[in-house]
C-alpha positions in Angstrom: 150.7 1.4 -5.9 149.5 1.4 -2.4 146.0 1.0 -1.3 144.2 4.6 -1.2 146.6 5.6 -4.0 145.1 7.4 -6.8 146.0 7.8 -9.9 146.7 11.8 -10.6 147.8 14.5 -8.3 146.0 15.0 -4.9 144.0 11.8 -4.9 142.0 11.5 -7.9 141.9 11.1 -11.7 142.8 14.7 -12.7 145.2 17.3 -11.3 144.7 19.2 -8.4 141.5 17.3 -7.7 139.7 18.5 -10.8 138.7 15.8 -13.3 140.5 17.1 -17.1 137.9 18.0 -19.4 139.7 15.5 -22.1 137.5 12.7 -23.6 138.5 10.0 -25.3 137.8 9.1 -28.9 134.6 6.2 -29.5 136.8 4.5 -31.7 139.3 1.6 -31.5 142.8 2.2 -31.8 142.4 -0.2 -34.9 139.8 1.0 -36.0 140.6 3.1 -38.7 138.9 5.7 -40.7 137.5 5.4 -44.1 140.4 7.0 -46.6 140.4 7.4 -50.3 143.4 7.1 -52.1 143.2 8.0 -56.4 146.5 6.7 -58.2 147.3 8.4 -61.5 148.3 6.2 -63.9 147.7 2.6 -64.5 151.5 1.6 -65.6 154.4 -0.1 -63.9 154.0 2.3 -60.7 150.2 2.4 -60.9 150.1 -1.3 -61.3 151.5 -1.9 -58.0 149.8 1.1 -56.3 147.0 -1.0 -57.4 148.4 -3.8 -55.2 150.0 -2.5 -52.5 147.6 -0.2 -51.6 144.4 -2.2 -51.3 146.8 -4.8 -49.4 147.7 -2.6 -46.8 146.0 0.2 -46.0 142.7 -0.9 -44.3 139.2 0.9 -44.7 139.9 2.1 -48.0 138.5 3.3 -51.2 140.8 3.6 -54.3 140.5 4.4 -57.5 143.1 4.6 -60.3 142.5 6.6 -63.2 144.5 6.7 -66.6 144.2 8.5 -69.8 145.0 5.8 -72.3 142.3 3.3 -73.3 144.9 0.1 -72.1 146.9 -0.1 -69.5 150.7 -0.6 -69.0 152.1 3.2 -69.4 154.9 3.6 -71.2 154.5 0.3 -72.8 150.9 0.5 -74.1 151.7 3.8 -75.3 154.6 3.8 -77.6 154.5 1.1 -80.5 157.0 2.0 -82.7 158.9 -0.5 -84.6 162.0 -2.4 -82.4 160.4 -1.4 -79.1 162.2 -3.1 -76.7 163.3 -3.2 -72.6 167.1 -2.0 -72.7 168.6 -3.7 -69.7 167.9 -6.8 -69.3 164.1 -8.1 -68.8 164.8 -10.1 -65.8 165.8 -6.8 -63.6 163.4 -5.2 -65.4 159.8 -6.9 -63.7 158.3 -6.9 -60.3 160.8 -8.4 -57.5 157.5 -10.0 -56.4 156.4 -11.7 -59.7 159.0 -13.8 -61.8 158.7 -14.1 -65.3 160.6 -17.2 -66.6 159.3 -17.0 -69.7 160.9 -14.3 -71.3 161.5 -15.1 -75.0 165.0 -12.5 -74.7 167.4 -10.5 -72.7 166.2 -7.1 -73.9 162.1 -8.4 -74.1 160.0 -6.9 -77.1 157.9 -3.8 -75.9 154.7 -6.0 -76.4 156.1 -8.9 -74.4 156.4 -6.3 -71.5 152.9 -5.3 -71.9 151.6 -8.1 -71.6 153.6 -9.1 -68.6 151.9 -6.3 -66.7 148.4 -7.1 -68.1 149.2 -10.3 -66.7 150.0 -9.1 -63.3 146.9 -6.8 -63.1 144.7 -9.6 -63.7 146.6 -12.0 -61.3 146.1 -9.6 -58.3 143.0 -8.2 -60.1 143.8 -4.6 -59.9 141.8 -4.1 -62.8 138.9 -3.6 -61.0 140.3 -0.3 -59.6 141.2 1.1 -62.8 139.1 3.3 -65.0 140.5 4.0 -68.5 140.3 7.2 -70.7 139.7 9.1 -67.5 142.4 11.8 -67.9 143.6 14.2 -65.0 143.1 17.8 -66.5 143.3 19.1 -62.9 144.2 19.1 -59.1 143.2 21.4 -56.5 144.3 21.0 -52.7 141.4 22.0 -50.5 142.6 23.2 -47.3 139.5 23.3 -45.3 138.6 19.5 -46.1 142.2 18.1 -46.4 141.3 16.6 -50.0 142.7 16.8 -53.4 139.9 18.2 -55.8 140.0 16.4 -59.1 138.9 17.0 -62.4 139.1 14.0 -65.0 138.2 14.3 -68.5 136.7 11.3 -70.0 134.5 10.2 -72.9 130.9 11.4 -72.8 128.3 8.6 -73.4 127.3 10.1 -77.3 131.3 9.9 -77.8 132.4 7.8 -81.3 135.3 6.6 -82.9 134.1 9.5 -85.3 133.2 11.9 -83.6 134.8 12.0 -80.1 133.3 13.9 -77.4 133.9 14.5 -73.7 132.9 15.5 -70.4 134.7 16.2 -67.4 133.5 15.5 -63.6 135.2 16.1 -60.3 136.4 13.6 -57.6 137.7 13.5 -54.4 141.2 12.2 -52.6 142.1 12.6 -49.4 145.7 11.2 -50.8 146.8 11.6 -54.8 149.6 9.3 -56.0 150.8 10.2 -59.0 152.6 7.4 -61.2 152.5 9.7 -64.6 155.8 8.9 -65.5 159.2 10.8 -66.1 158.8 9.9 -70.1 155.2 10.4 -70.7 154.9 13.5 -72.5 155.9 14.2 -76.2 156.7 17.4 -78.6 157.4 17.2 -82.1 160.8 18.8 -82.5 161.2 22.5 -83.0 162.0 22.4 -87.0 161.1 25.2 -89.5 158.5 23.9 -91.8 157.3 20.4 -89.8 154.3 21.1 -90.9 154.8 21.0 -94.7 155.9 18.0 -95.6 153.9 15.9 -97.9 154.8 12.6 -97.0 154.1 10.9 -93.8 155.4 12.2 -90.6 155.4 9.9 -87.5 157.2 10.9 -83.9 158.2 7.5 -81.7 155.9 8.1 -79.4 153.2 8.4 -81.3 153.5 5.3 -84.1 150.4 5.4 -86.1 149.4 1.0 -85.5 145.9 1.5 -87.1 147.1 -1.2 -89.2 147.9 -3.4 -86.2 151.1 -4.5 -85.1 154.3 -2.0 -86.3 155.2 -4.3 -88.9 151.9 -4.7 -90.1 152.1 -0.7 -90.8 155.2 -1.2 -92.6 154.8 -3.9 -94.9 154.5 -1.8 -97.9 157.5 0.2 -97.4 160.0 -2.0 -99.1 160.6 0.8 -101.8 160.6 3.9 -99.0 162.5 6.3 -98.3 163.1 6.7 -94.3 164.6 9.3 -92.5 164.9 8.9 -88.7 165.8 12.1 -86.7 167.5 11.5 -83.6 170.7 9.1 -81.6 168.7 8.5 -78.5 167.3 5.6 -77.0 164.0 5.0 -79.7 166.1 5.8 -82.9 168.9 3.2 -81.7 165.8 0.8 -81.3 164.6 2.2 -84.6 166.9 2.6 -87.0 167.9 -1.4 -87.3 164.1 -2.5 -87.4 163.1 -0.5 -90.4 166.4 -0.8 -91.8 165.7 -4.2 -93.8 162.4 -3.2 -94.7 162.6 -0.3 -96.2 164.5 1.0 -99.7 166.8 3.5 -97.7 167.4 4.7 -94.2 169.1 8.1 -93.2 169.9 8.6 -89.8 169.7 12.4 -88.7 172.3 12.6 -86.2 173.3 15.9 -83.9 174.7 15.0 -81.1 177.4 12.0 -80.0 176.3 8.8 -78.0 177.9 6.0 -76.1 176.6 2.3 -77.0 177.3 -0.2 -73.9 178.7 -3.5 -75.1 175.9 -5.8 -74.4 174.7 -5.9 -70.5 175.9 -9.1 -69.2 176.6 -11.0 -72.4 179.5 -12.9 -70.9 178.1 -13.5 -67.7 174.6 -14.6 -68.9 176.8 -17.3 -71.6 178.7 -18.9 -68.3 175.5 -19.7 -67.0 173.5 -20.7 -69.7 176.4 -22.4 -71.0 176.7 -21.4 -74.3 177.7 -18.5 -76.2 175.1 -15.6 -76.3 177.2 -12.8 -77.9 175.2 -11.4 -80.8 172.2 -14.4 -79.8 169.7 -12.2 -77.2 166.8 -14.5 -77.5 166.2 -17.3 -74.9 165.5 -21.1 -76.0 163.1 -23.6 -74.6 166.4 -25.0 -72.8 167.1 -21.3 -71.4 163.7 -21.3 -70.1 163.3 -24.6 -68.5 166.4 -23.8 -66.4 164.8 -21.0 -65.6 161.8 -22.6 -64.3 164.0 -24.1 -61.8 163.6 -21.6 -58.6 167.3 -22.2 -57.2 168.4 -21.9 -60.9 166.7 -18.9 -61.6 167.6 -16.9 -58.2 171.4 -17.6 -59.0 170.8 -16.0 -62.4 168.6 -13.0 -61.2 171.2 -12.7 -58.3 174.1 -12.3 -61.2 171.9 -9.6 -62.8 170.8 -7.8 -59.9 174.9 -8.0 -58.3 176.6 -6.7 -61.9 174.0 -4.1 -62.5 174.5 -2.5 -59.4 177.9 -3.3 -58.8 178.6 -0.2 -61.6 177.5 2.8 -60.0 181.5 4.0 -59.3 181.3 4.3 -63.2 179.1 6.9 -63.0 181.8 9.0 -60.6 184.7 11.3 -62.3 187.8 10.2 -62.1 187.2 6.5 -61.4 189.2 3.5 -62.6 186.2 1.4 -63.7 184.8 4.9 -65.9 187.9 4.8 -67.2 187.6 1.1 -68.0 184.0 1.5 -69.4 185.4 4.3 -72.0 188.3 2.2 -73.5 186.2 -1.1 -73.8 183.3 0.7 -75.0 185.3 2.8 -77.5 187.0 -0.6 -78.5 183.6 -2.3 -78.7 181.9 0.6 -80.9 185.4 0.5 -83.5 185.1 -2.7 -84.2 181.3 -2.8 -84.8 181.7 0.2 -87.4 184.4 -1.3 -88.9 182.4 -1.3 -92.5 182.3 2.8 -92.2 185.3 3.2 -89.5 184.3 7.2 -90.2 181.1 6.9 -88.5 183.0 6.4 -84.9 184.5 9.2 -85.2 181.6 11.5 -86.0 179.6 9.2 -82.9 181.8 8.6 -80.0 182.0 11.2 -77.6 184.0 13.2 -75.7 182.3 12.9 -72.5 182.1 10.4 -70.2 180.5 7.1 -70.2 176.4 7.3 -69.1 176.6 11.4 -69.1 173.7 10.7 -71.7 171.3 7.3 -71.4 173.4 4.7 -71.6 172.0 1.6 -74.1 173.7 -1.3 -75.6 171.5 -0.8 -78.9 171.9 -4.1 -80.2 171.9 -4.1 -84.2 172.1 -0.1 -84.1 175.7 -0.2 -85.6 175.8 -3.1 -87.3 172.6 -1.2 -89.3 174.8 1.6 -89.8 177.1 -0.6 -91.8 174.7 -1.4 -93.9 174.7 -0.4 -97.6 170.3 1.3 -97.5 171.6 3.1 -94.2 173.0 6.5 -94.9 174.4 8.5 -91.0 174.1 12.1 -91.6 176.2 14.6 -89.2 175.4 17.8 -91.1 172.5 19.7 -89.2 168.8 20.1 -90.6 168.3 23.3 -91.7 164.5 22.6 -92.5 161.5 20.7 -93.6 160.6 20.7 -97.5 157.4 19.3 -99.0 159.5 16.6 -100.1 162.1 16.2 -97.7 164.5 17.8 -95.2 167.3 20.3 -96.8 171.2 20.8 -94.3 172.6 24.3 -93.5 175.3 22.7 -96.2 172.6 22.9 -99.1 171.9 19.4 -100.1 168.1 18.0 -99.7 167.3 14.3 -98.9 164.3 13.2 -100.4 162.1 11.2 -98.3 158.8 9.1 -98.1 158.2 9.0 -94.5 159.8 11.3 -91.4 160.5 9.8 -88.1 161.1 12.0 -85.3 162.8 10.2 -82.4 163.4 13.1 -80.6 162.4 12.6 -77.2 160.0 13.6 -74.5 159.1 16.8 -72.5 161.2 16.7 -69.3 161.2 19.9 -67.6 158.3 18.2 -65.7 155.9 21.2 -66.3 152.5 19.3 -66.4 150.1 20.8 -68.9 147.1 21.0 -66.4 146.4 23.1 -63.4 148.1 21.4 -60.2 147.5 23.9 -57.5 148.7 22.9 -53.5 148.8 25.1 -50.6 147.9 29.2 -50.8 147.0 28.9 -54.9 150.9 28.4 -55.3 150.9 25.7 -58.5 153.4 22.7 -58.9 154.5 24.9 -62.3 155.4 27.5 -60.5 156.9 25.6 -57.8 159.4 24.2 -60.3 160.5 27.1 -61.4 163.4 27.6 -62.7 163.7 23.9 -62.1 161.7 21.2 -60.2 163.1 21.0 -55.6 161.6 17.5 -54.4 161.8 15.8 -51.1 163.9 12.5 -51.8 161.5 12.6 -55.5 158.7 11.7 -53.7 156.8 15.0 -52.8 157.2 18.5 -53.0 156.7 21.3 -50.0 153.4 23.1 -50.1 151.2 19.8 -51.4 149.8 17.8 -49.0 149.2 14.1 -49.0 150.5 14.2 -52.9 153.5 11.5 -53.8 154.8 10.7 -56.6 157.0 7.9 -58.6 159.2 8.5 -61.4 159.2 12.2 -61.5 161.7 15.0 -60.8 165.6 13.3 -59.8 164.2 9.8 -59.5 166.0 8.1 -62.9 168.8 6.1 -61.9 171.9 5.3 -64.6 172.1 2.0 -63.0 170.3 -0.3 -61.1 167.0 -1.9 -61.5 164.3 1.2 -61.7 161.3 -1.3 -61.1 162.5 -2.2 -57.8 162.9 1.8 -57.5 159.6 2.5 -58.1 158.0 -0.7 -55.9 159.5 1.4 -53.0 158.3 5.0 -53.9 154.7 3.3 -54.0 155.6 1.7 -50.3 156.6 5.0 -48.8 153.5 6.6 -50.3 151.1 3.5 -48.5 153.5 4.1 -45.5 152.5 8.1 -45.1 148.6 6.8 -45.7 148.8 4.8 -43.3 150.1 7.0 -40.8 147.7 9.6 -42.0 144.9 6.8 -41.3 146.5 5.2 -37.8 146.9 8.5 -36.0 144.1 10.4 -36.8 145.9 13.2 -39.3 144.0 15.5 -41.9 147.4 16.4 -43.7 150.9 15.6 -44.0 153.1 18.4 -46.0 156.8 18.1 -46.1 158.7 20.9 -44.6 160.4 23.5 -46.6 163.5 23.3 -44.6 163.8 19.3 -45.8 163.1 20.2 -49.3 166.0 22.7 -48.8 168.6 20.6 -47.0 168.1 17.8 -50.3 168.3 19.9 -52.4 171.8 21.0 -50.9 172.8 17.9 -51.0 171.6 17.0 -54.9 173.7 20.3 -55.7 176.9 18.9 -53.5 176.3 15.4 -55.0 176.6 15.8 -59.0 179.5 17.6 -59.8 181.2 15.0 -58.8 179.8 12.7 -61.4 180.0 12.5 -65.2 176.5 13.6 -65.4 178.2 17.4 -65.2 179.6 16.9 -68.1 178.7 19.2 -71.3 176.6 16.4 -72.7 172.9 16.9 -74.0 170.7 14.7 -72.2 167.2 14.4 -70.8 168.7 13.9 -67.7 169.9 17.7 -67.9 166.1 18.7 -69.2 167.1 18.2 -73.2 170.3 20.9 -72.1 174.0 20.6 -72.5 174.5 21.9 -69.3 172.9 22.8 -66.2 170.3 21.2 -63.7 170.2 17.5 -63.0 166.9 17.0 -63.1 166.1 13.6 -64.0 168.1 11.8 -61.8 168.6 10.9 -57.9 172.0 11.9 -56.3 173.2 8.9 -55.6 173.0 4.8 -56.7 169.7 2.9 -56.9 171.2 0.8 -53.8 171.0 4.0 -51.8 167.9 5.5 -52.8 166.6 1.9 -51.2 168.3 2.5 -48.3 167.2 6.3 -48.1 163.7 5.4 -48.2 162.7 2.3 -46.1 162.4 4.3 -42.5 160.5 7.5 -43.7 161.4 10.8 -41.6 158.2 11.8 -40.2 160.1 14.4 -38.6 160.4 15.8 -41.3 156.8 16.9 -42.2 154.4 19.0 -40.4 150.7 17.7 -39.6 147.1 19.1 -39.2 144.8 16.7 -36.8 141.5 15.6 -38.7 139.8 15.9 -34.8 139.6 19.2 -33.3 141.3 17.8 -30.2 144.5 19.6 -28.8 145.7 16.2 -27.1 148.3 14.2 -29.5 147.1 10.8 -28.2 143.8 10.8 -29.5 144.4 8.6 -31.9 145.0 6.3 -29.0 141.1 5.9 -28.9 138.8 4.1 -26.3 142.2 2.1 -24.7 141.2 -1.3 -26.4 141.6 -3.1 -29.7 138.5 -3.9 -32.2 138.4 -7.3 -31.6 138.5 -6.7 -28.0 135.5 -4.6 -28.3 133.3 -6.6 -30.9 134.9 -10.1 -29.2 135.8 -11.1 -33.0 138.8 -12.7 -34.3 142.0 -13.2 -31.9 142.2 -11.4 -29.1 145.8 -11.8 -28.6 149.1 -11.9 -31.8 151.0 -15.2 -32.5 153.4 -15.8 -35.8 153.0 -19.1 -37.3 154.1 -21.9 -34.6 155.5 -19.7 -31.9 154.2 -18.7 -28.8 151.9 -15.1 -28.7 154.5 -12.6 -29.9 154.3 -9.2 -30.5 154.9 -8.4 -34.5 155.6 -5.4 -36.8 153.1 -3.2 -37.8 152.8 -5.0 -41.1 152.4 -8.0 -39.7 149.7 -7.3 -37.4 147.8 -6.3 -39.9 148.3 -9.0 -42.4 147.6 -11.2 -39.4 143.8 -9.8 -38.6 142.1 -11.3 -41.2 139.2 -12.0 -39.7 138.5 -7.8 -39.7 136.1 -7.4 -42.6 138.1 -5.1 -44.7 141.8 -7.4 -44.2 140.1 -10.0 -46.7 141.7 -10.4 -49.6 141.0 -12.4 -52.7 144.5 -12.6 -53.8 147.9 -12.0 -52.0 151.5 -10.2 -53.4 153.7 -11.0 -51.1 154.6 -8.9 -48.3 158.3 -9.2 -48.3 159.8 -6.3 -50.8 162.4 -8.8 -52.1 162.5 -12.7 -52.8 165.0 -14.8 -50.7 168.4 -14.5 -52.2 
């Protein structure tokens, strides 16, 4: 610039000699504005919201609120007896907190429970959560940019005995959802449920007044048990009453595939033993697990082999073809006792177009001479029993229904977003998502676990760890450049959708199979899964799209660089902290976003008591 040179057009600051009327903000570009965030849900998704959240996002005030009285989700919910992970426990926890204490491959329901109670403490997310507060409504409030809440909890004269409640609103500027894909329950649609005389129990539901499941059960040594249902619970089921009970009979409609145990082989080569038929871990087992170089060549096996099946899940492939003749093989010669039984339960679809599970002891139970595997259809609940369209009535003590969970994803409270249109509606006549993580028409809402984000392979932890760091990533933006909403454009909505359509008939989830995957249906929508392998959904969402969402400006300031502030950082202006960015033992360097922030811990609200790492994976 020369001397006498101006900045602007004819000589001074402004154009054509007129100063602009812009003024900038009386902020920092750092900062940021207070932001609430309320998480739904205080399970495996919530947990880490719980994290992540206060980790990253700066300025905040969070709250999670869940309607059970413990937390953990899915896993302080159901209690019924043989509860258990069904892939293998060490894939199955946070890629940021190892567990090398696992007492077995497929870890008791309780064990996983704890695990999590564990982590909340650790990071003490507990403090954020608020129990028996359940969501019974969510309204998007244009004019402020904030969800409107209504939560239901106990009032203070509530008892055991007499429960009462109340119900109060809240405030978000951003709702994260972590409710869960397999949250909500029905009893199945029977004629005369309601009139049996003896005890009726559903899976998700187990009555553990008594305590722990086999505390319940103790007594039942001369029952009668029947278990309706061939799905993931009633393979879990089925074996753990079987040698407590009198007799067992198995309710079956429908045909499953069992997987031959997840890993067994591999796991035996590098525990060095054999571990066919033995799932539970030693003391040896664990103290080579304890070793960290140990340990990451055994998760590494895991994680590889698990995700080194997705072509499996593709028609026509050589390794689905594989996977039917060594699981047909494997399922023969386990029902060797009652060969007949195979043939009633393997199917004629393909291999994972329903859950896949390896249901360890479900066949060998089968075999058993108190187990009885019933094909013919219920016609109907008795007083005493259940009576088949053939005629013949079993008489029974106690009912089991293992019959699933409400997937259509049609929440049973009001959840209204833009123009009074509600998320019921919205998924009509099936649920259209943005990459599963938001829906067009409700601003600042995301979500984990909900509509097309199951995966048939793959680790879904690590799934949802990411959905909860997209949603902190759109916060932030919301917070860092000043915006009063974020909304996903219909267009993008569209466009995925096109692509989910393209995407699974291609895959043996189109196959006439009924699964929950499919909504409970034979055939139809793929609702409950994401078109593609978990690897990919990774992939798909670590650079969010901004593009591809439309914006309202909290300020009313035309100018899209307000956000840019006074021109100076807040520890230039307060002369706190650092005024300039270094990485440990370099010279000053310029770092990623996260970084910077993780690296101003001298700002008030970047002090943390206790620290998840940063990095979304361990070292391999």
């Amino acid at each position: 610039m020369c001397v006498g040179e101006t900045n602007g057009v004819d000589g001074t600051n402004g154009i054509n000699g007129h100063f602009n009327s812009y003024k900038l903000g009386d902020f920092s570009i750092d900062e940021y504005r207070p932001i609430r965030v309320v998480c739904i849900g205080a399970g495996v998704s919530g947990i880490v919201a719980g994290i992540r959240f206060p980790q990253r996002v700066p300025n905040l005030d969070f709250t999670i609120y869940d309607k059970n009285a413990g937390i953990g989700g899915t896993w302080y919910s159901n209690k019924y007896p043989g509860l258990s992970c069904d892939i293998p426990c060490h894939t199955y926890q946070y890629v940021f907190e190892e567990n090398t204490e696992w007492s077995a491959f497929y870890a008791p329901g309780d064990e996983i429970r704890q695990y999590l109670e564990r982590v909340a403490t650790k990071y003490k997310v507990n403090k954020y959560i608020k129990l028996q507060h359940e969501l019974v409504g969510a309204y998007w409030e244009e004019d402020q940019g904030k969800w409107r809440l209504r939560i239901r909890r106990p009032s203070p004269d509530s008892t055991p005995e007499n429960p009462q409640y109340e119900v109060f609103e809240d405030k978000a500027d951003v709702l994260f959802t972590g409710i869960g894909l397999l949250a909500r329950w029905n009893w199945p649609d029977i004629e005369g449920l309601k009139t049996f005389k003896g005890r009726m129990l559903h899976s998700a539901q187990w009555d553990v007044s008594d305590g722990h499941w086999e505390e319940g059960v103790k007594d039942w040594g001369e029952k009668r048990v029947g278990v309706i249902g061939v799905g993931s619970s009633a393979l879990q089921i089925v074996p753990a009453l079987q040698p407590r009970v009198k007799h067992v009979v198995n309710f079956v409609r429908g045909k499953t595939w069992l997987a031959r145990p997840f890993l067994e082989e591999k796991t035996g080569e590098l525990l060095g033993r054999d571990t066919r038929d033995n799932h539970k871990f030693t003391e040896e087992d664990k103290q080579r697990f304890r070793n960290p170089a140990f340990y990451r060549k055994f998760r590494h096996m895991l994680e590889q082999e698990l995700n080194s099946i997705h072509a499996s899940t593709l028609k026509g492939t050589k390794q689905q073809q594989e996977a039917r003749e060594a699981f047909q093989q494997n399922m023969r010669e386990r029902l060797a006792k009652k060969p007949w039984i195979a043939d009633h339960l393997i199917p004629d679809f393909g291999v994972a177009c329903r859950r896949l599970t390896p249901g360890p002891g479900y066949l060998e139970a089968l075999c058993q001479d108190n187990v009885t595997f019933e094909t013919t259809h219920i016609k109907r609940i008795t007083e005493t029993g259940i009576e088949l369209v053939d005629g013949r009535h079993y008489d029974l003590d106690v009912i089991v229904c293992a019959t699933g969970y409400d997937t259509s994803f049609q929440y049973p409270f009001p959840f209204v977003g833009q123009n009074g249109v509600t998320l019921q509606e919205k998924y009509k006549p099936h649920p259209r998502t943005y990459l599963a993580l938001t829906v067009d028409g409700f601003p600042n809402w995301f979500q984990s676990f909900g509509a097309n984000s199951g995966f048939g392979s793959g680790s879904l932890s690590a799934i949802l760890e990411a959905q909860v760091v997209y949603a902190v990533q759109a916060t932030l933006k919301l917070q860092r450049e000043r915006y009063k909403s974020l909304v996903v454009k219909k267009e993008a909505v569209d466009n995925f959708d096109e692509y989910l359509e393209a995407y699974f008939p291609g895959t043996i989830y189109s196959e006439k199979c009924r699964s929950w995957y499919k909504a409970g249906k034979e055939e139809g929508r793929v609702v409950g899964l994401y078109p593609g392998s978990c690897l990919h959904y990774l992939r798909a969402i670590t650079h969010p799209r901004w593009e591809d969402y439309e914006y309202q400006p909290l300020d009313p300031v035309r100018n899209r660089f307000y956000w840019l502030g006074d021109g100076q950082t807040y520890n230039e202006k307060t002369l706190t902290g650092d005024i300039y960015i270094r990485t440990s033992g370099a010279p000053e360097v310029f770092c990623s976003f996260p970084q910077l922030i993780a690296s101003m811990s001298s700002i008030p609200w970047r002090k943390f008591e206790t620290h998840a790492p940063l990095s979304p994976r361990p070292e391999a």
